[in-house]
N, C-alpha and C positions, 0 to 999 in steps of 0.2 A: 833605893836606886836599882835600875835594873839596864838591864845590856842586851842590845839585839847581834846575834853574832849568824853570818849567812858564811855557808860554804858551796862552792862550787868548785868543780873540778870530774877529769875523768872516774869512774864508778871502779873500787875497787873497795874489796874486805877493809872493813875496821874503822872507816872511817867515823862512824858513830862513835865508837868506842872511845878514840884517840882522841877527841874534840871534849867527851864525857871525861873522861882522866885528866885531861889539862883543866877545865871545868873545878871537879874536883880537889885536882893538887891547890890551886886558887881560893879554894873554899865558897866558889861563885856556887847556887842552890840551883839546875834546872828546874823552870817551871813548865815551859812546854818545847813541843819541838815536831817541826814538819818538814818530812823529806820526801823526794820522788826523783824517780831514776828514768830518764827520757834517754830512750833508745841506752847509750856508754855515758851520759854525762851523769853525776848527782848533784843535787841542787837541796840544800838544807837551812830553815831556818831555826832558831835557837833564839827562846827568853830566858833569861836568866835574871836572878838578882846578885847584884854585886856588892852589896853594904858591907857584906862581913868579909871582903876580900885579904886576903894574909900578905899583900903586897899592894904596892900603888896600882890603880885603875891602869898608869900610861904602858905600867908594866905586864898584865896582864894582856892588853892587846898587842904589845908587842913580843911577846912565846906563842900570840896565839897566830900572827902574821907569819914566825917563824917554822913553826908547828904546818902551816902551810907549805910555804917553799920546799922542807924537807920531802913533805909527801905529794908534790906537785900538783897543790888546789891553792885558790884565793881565800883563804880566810879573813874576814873581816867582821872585827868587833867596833858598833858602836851604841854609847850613852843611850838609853829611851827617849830622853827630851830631846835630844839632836835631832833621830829618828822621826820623832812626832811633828817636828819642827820642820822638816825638810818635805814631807808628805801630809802637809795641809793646804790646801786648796782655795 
């Protein structure tokens, strides 16, 4: 099982990191990850696998929504299949 997790918000230190460490503390494994910073905004996305996660999925994207609001960006984690499912054509 894997998780697509995008951030966006104004461009300030750490944000990598802080997304990495929640990641982490979760036991979710990044596989890849693409960010770009236009003009003050950053915009990131994040694959992850989440099989081995040390809590429930619902819970994992909701520290990671909160993990957001604290640092004023949209965090939003979701499922692969949802993702693949909603961007097929």
């Amino acid at each position: 099982m894997r998780a697509v997790i995008t951030v966006v918000g104004k461009d300030t230190v750490g944000i990598l990191a802080k997304v990495s460490t929640l990641c982490a503390g979760f036991g979710a494994n990044i596989i890849d990850v693409t960010q770009t910073v236009m003009q003050d905004l950053f915009c990131m996305i994040m694959l992850c696998e989440t099989q081995a996660l040390s809590a429930p999925f619902a819970e994992f994207v909701d520290q990671a929504e909160k993990l957001g609001e604290e640092n004023g960006l949209k965090i939003h984690v979701m499922h692969e299949d949802l993702f693949n499912s909603m961007h097929r054509i």
